[in-house]
N, C-alpha and C positions, 0 to 999 in steps of 0.2 A: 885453060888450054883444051887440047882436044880429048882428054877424059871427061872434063865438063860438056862439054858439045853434045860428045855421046849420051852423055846421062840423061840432058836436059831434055837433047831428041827422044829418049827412051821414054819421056816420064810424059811428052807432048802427044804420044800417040797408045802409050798404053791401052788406053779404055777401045780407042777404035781400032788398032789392030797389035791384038798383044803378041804377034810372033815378031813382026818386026820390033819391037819394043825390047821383048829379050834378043836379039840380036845384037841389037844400040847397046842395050846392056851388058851383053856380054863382050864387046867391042870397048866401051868403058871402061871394063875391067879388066881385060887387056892392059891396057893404056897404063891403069892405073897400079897393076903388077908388075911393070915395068918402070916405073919412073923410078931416076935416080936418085938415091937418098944422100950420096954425096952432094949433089947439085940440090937437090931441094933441102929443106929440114927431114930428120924421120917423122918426124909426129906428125909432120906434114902430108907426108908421105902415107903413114899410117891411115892420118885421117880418110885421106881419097880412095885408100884401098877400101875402110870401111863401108864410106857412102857406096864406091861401086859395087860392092857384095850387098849388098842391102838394098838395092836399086835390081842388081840382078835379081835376088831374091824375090821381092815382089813381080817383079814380070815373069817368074818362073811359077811366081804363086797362082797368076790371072791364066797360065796355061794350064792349071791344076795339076801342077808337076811339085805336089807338097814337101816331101821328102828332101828331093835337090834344095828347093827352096830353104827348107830346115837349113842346108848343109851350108847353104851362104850366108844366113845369119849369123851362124855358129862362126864361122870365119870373118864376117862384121865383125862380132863384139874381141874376136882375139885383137884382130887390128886396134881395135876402139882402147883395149889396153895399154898398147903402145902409140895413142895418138896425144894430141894438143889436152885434150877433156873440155873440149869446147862441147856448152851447153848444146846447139843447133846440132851439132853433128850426133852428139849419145841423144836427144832426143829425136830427130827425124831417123834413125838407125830404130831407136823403139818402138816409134810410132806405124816404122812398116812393117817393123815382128809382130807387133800387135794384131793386124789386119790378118796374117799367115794363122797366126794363133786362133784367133775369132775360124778364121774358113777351117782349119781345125778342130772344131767345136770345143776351146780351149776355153772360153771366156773369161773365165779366173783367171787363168794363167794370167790372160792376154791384159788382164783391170790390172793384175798383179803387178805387171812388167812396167806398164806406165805409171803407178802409185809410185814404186821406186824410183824412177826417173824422174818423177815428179819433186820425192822425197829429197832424192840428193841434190838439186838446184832450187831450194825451199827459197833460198834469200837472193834467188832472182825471181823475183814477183813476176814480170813479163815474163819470162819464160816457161813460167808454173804455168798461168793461164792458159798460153798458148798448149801446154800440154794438155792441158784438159782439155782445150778444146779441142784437140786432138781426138783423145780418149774416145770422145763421142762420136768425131769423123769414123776412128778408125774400129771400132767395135758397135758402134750402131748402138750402143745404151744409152741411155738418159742416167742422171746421176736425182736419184730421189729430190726434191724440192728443192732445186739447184735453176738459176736467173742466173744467165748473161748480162749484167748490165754496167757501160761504161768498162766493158774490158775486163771485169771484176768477176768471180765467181762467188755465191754466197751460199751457206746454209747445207754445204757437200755432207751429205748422208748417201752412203751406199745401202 
């Protein structure tokens, strides 16, 4: 719907112009504080308020406005409590705290935050991987003697 619209535009122009970006996003977020929980599911609900604090978040992060940014994560992950617990959603919600964390000069924290997310969706293999590679998008590390191959990760030594 048009919460999506907004996010997607938000997340299409970030890098080249991150004030519209946060606008898109917070225009998402909107949208998505607003939808009805009688007419949708909550968790459903929940989910989209997560994604859009988390989308804000990061565009709020790329205008070096860190703190606010903090303060939409933090209301991600309350949402993320009352959402679906879909894998996609608590990881890409991780994966942008991470990046806030990293420009933070947090990087433990930021390894910390995706091992866990990692952790808790162990027995979905695809989705572990993907976080890892995540990990690496989103904090700039290399993980010690660690191959991508065939989708696989091997040999993870921090």
């Amino acid at each position: 719907g048009l919460c999506r619209l907004f996010l997607e535009e938000s997340k299409s122009c970030r890098e080249a112009n991150p004030e519209l970006s946060a606008e898109l996003a917070e225009l998402g977020l909107s949208v998505a504080e607003h939808l009805d929980a009688g007419f949708y599911r909550p968790d459903r609900v929940a989910d989209a308020q997560a994604q859009a604090a988390a989308n804000c978040g990061d565009a709020l992060r790329l205008l070096d406005h860190l703190e606010v940014a903090r303060e939409q994560f933090a209301a991600a992950n309350g949402h993320l409590e009352n959402g679906t617990g879909r894998a996609r959603i608590a990881s890409g919600v991780a994966r942008l705290e991470a990046r806030l964390l990293k420009d933070l000069g947090c990087h433990d924290e930021a390894l910390e935050l995706l091992e866990r997310t990692v952790a808790g969706y162990e027995e979905r293999d695809e989705e572990s991987r993907t976080l890892l590679h995540w990990m690496h998008e989103a904090c700039g590390e290399r993980i010690e003697g660690e191959e991508i191959a065939g989708g696989t990760t091997q040999d993870q030594t921090w």
